[in-house]
C-alpha positions as CSV (number, residue, x, y, z in Angstrom):
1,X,-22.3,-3.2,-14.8
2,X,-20.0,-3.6,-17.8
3,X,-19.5,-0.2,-20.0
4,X,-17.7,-0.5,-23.2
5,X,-16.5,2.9,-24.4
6,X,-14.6,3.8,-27.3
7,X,-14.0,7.6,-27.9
8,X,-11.8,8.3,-31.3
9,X,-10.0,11.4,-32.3
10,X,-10.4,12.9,-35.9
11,X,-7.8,13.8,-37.5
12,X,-8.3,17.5,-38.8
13,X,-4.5,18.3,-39.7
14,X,-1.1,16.4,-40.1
15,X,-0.2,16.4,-36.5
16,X,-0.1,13.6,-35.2
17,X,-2.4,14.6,-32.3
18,X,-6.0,15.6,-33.1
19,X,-7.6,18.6,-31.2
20,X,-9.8,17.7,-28.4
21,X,-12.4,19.7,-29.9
22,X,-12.7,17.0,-32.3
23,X,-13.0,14.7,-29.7
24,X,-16.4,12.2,-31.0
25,X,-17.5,9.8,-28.3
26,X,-19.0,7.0,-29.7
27,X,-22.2,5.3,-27.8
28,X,-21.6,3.2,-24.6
29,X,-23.2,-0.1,-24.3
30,X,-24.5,-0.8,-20.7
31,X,-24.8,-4.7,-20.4
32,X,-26.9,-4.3,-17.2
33,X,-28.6,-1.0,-16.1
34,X,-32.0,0.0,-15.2
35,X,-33.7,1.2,-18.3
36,X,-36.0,3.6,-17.6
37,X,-32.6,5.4,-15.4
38,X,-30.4,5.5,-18.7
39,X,-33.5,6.9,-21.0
40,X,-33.2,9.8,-18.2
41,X,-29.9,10.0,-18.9
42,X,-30.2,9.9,-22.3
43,X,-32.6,12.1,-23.0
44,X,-31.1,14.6,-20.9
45,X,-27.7,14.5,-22.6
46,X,-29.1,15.0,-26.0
47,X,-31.2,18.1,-24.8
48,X,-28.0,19.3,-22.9
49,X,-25.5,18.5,-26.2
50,X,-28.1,20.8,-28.2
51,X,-27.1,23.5,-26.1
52,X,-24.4,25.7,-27.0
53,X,-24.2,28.1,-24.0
54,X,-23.8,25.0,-21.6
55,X,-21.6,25.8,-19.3
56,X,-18.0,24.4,-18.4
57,X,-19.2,22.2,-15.0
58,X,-22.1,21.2,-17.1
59,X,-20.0,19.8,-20.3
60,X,-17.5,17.9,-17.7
61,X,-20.4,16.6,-15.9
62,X,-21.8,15.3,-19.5
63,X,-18.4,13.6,-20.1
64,X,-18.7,12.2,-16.7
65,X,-21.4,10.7,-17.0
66,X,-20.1,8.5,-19.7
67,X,-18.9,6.3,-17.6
68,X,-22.1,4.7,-16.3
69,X,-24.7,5.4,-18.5
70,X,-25.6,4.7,-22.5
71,X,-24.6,8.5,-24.5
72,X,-25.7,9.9,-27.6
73,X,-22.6,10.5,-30.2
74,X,-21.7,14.0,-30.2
75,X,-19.0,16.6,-32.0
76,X,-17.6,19.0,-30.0
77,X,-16.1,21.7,-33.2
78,X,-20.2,21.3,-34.5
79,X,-21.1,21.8,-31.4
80,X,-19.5,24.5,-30.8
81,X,-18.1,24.0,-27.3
82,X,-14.8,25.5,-26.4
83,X,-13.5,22.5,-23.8
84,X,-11.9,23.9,-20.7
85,X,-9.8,22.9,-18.2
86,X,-13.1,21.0,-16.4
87,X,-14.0,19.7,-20.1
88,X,-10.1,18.1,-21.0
89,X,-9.6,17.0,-17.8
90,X,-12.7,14.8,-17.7
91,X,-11.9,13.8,-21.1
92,X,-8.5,13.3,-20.3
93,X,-9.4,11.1,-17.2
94,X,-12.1,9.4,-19.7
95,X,-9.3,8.3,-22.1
96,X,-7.3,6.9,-18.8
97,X,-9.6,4.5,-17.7
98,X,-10.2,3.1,-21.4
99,X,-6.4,2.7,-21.5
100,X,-6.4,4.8,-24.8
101,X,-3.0,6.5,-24.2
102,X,-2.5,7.9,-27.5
103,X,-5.9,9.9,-27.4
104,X,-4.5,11.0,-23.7
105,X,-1.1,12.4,-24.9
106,X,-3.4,14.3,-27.5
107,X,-5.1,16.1,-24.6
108,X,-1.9,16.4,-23.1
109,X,-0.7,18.1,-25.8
110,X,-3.2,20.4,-26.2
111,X,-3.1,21.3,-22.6
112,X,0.5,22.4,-22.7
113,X,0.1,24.0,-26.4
114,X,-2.5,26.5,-25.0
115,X,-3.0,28.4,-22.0
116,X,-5.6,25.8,-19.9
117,X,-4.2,24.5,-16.5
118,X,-5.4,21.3,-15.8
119,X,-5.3,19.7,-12.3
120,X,-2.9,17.3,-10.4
121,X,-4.9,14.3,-10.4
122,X,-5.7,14.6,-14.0
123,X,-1.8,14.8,-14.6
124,X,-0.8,12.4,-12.3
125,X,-2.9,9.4,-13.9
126,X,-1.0,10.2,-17.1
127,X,1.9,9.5,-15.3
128,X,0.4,6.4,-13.7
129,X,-0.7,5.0,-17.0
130,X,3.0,5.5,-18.2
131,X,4.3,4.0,-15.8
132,X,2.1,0.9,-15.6
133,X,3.2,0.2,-19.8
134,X,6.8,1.0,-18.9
135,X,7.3,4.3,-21.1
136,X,9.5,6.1,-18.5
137,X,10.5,8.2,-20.9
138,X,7.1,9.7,-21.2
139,X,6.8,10.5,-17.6
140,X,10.3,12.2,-17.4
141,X,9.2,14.4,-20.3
142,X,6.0,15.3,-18.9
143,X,7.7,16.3,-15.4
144,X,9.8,18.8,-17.5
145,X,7.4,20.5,-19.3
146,X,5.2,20.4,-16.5
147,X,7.7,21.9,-14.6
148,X,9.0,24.4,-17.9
149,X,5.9,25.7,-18.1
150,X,5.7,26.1,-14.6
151,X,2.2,24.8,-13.1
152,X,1.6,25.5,-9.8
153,X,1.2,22.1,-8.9
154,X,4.6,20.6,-10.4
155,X,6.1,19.6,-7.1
156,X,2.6,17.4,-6.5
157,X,3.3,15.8,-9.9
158,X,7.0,15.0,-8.8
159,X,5.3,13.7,-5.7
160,X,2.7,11.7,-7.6
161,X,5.5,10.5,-9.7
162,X,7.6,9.1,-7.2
163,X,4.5,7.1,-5.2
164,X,3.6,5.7,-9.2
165,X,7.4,4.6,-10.1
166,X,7.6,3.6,-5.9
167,X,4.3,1.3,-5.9
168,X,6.0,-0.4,-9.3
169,X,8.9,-1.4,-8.2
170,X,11.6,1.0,-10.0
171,X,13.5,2.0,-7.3
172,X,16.2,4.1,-10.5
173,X,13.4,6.1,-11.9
174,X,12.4,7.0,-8.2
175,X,15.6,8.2,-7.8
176,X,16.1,9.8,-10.5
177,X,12.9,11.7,-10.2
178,X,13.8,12.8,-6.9
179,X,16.8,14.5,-7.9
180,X,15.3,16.0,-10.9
181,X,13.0,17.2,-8.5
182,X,15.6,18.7,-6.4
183,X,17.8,20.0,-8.7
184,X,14.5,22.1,-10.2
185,X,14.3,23.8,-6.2
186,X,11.2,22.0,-5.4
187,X,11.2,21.0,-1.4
188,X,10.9,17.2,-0.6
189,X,7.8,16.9,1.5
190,X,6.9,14.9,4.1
191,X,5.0,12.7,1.8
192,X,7.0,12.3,-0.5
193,X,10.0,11.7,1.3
194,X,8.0,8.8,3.0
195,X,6.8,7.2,0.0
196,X,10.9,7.0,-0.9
197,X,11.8,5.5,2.1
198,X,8.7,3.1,2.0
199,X,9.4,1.6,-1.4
200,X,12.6,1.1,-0.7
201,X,11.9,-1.2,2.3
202,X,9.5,-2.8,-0.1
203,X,11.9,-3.3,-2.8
204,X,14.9,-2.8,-2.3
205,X,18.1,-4.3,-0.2
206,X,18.5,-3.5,3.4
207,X,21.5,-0.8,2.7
208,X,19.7,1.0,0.4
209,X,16.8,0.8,2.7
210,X,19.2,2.4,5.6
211,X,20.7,4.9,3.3
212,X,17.5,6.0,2.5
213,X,16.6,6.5,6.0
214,X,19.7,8.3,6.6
215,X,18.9,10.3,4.0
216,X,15.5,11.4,5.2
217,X,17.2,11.9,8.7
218,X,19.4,14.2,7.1
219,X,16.3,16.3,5.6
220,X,14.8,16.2,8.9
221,X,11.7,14.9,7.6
222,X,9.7,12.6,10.5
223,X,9.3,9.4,9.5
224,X,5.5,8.1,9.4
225,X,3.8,4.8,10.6
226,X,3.8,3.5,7.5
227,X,7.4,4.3,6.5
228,X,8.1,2.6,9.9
229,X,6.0,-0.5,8.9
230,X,7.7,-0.8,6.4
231,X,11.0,-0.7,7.6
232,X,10.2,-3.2,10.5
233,X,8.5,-5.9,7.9
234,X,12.2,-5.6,6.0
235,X,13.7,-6.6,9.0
236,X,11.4,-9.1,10.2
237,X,11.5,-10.7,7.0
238,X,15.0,-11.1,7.0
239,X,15.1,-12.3,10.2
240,X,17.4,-8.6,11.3
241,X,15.6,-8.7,14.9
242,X,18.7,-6.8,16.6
243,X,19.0,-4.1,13.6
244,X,14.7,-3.9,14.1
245,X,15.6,-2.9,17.8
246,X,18.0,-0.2,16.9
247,X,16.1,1.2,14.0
248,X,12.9,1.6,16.6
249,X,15.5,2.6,19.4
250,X,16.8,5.6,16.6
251,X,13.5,6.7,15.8
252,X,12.5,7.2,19.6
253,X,10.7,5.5,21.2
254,X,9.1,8.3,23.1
255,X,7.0,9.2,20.2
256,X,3.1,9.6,20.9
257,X,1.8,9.9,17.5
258,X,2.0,6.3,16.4
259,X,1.0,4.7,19.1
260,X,1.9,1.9,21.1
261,X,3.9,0.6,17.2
262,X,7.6,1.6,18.1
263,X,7.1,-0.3,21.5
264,X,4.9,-3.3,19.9
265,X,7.8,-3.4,17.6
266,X,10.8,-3.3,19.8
267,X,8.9,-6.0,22.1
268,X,9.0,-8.4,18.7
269,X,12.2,-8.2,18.0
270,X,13.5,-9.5,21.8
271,X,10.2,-12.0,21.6
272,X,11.2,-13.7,18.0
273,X,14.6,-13.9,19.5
274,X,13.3,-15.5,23.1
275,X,15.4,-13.4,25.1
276,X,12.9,-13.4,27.5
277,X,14.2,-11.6,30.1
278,X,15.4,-8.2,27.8
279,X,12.1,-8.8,27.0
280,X,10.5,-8.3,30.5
281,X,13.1,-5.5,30.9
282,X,11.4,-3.7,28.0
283,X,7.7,-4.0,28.8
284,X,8.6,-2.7,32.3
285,X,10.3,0.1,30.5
286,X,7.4,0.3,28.6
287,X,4.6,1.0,31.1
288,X,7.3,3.3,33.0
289,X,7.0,5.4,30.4
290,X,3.3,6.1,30.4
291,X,2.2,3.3,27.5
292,X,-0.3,1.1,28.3
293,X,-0.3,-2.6,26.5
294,X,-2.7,-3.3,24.0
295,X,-3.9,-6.9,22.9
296,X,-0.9,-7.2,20.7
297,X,1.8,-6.1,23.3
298,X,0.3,-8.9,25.7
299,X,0.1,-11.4,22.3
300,X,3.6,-10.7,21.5
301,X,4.5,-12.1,25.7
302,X,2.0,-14.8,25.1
303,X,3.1,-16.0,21.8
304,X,6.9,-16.6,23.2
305,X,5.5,-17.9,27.0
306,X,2.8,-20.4,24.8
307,X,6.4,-21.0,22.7
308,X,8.6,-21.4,25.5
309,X,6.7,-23.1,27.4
310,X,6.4,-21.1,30.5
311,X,3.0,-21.5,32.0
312,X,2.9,-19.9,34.8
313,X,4.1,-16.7,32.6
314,X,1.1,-17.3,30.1
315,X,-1.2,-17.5,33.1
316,X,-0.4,-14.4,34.9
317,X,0.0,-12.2,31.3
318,X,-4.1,-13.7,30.9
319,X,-4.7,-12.3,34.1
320,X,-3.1,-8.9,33.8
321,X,-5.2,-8.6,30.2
322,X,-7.9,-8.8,32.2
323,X,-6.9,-6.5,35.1
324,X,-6.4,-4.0,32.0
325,X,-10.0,-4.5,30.5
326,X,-8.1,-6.1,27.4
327,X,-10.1,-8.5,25.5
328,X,-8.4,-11.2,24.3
329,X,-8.4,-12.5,20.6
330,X,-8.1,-15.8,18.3
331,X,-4.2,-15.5,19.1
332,X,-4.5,-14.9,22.5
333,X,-6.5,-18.2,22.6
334,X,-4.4,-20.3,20.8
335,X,-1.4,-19.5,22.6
336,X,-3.0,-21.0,25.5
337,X,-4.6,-24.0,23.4
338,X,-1.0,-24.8,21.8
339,X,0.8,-24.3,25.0
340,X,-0.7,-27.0,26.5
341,X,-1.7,-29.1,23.4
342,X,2.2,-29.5,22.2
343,X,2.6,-30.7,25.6
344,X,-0.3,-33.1,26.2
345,X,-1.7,-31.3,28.8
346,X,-5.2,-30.7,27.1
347,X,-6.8,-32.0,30.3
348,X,-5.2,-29.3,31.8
349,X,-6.9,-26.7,29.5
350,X,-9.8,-25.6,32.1
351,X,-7.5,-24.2,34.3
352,X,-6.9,-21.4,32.1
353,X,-10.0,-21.3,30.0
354,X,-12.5,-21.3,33.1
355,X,-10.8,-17.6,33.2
356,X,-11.5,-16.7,30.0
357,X,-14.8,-15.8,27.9
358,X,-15.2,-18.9,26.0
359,X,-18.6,-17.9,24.5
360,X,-17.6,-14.7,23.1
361,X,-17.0,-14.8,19.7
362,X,-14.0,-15.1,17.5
363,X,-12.0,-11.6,16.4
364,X,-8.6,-11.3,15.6
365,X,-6.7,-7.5,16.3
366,X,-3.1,-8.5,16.9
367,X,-0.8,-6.6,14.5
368,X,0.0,-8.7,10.9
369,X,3.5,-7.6,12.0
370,X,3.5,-10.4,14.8
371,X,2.5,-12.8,12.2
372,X,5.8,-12.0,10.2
373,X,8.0,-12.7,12.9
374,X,6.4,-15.4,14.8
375,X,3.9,-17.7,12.1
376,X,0.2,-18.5,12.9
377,X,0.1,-21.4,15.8
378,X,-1.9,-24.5,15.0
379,X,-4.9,-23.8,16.6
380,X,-5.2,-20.2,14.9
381,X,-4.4,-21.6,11.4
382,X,-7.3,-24.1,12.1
383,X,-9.6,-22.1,14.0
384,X,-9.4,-19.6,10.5
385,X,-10.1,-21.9,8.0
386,X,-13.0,-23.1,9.8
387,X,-14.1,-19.5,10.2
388,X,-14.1,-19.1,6.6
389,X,-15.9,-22.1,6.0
390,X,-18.8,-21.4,8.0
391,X,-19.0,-17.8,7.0
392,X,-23.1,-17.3,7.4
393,X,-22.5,-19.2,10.8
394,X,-21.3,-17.0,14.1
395,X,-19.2,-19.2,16.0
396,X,-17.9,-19.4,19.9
397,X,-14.3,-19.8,20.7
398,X,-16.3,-23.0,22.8
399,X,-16.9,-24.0,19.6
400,X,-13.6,-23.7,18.0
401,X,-12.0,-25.3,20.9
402,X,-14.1,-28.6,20.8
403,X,-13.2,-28.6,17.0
404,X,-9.9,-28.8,17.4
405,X,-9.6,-30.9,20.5
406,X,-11.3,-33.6,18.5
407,X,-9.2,-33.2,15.3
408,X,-5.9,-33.8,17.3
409,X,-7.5,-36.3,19.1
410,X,-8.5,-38.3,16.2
411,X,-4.5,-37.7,15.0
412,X,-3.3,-38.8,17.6
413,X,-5.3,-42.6,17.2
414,X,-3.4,-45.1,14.6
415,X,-5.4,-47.4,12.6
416,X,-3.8,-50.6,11.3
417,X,-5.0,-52.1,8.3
418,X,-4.6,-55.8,8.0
């Protein structure tokens, strides 16, 4: 359902913002929308906009509503509603999704010219909008009024301010809102200290990355799984697998509330590397200290046995997934596929696969970290774009299997033309 909206602000003095209460929303045209719903509507907004003693929830409902349904065109001055902070925000939040900025920063303004508080979600896409149309400016001036005037959600603004600039890519203006943020006494939060640290693995250089990390050590902020993911993709991508082992080593690998991830992790970076016996070493290590392996901790040993190939090593890590009730995935099968198809050893391929469930069918829950550091095998890369292409269709891992067995055997025959 398509909605075109266009509310307009009349100008009723020579400001150059108009007063909200001026605000005219023009009629929405719904391209496809059960008609007898929006007469409903309808008729229920222009008995409700007839009303003068409608009350605030009741106006910001009306405004809502715009969004999905055909309105009458109203005046709020002849009306004679007095918009609260329910009223402007929904208008406000109205403008933001219409992309009319200038009719925004008129709400904006009369927020901060009267004595209405509006919320931190209202604000913050403001600051969103700003940021996606590059007037940093705007947002830096809004922080310090926000924070002049003293809202009691200013440090959530910051916050919200640092995730917008983060997620776009200015890693300055995330700076600098952070120490404008400081210097005002508002406390770094969890939240937002792990949105700094996450966009800088996203964006920035490795040094800044660590100095940001350092930094958040020093504030003695824990660092989250997704600040961690983040980190570890950085290093994976630039191919840092010993720096990956004594970030995870530095955050402690002890920790319970991220589960098996640290371990996962430091197991990847001596896997990628095929130092395979630190990396027996560790998973010892691991289960010593009370973890138990999950499908990508035995993916991670099978990827680098299939890669190696060691086959008695894939064979027994097959075996002790099953000992552990763990089901094994589309990677976990073509480790054992590639293993022995690189090889030519496909007549071999029983041997292994009579121990395996053949007929369940195909699910992939191996980390997309893995995938970073090690590439999808042949038979996976395969085995997915047939997936895709037979999406109504459930398929076997049988069914894969034959698949593929017959497209490398039809590779491997040469046809001469004469």
């Amino acid at each position: 359902m398509e909605i075109a909206v266009s509310p307009t602000i009349s100008s009723l003095s020579p400001s150059p913002f108009s007063s909200p209460r001026a605000i005219k929303l023009r009629r929405a045209r719904v391209s496809s929308s059960p008609s007898t719903l929006c007469q409903k509507v309808q008729l229920m907004q222009q008995r409700q906009l007839g009303d003068r003693n409608l009350e605030e929830t009741e106006i910001a409902a009306i405004i809502g509503a715009c969004r999905c349904y055909r309105i009458p065109d109203f005046d709020m001055k002849s009306l004679g509603i007095r918009p609260g902070v329910a009223t402007l925000s929904a208008l406000l939040l109205y403008c933001m999704e219409s992309r009319l900025i200038d009719e925004a920063e008129a709400l904006w303004c009369e927020i901060i010219n009267s004595s209405i508080v509006s919320g931190v979600g209202v604000d913050s896409c403001l600051v969103d909008a700003y940021v996606r149309t590059r007037q940093f400016e705007e947002v830096m001036r809004i922080l310090d009024e926000a924070a002049s005037i003293g809202f009691s959600f200013a440090s959530q603004l910051y916050s919200a301010a640092v995730n917008c600039f983060g997620s776009a890519g200015q890693l300055d203006m995330m700076k600098a809102v952070v120490k404008d943020m400081v210097s005002r006494g508002f406390k770094v939060d969890s939240v937002t200290g792990n949105d700094f640290l996450k966009y800088y693995s996203m964006y920035g250089p490795l040094v800044e990355m660590e100095a940001a990390y350092e930094q958040l050590k020093k504030s003695r902020i824990l660092i989250e799984k997704e600040a961690i993911r983040a980190m570890a993709l950085a290093y994976i991508s630039r191919r840092k697998f010993y720096d990956l082992g004594e970030f995870l080593k530095d955050v402690g690998l002890g920790r319970r509330n991220t589960g098996n991830l640290l371990w996962n992790l430091l197991l990847l970076s001596f896997a990628a590397n095929f130092k395979m016996k630190s990396l027996q070493r560790e998973f010892l290590s691991m289960i010593e200290a009370g973890f138990s392996p999950d499908i990508t901790t035995f993916n991670i040993r099978a990827l680098a046995f299939s890669r190696m190939g060691l086959f008695w090593d894939l064979h027994l890590s097959v075996e002790h997934m099953k000992s552990k009730g763990v089901v094994p995935d589309l990677v976990t099968y073509g480790c054992v596929v590639d293993a022995y198809m690189d090889r030519r050893l496909g007549r071999n391929l029983s041997f292994v696969l009579d121990k395996m469930n053949v007929d369940s069918s195909p699910v992939i829950l191996t980390d997309p970290l893995v995938f970073e550091a090690f590439g999808k095998g042949d038979f996976h890369s395969s085995s997915e774009s047939l997936l895709e292409a037979r999406r109504q269709r459930i398929c076997k891992y049988s069914e894969l299997i034959a698949v593929y067995l017959r497209k490398k055997y039809r590779a491997n025959q040469i046809f001469w033309n004469y």
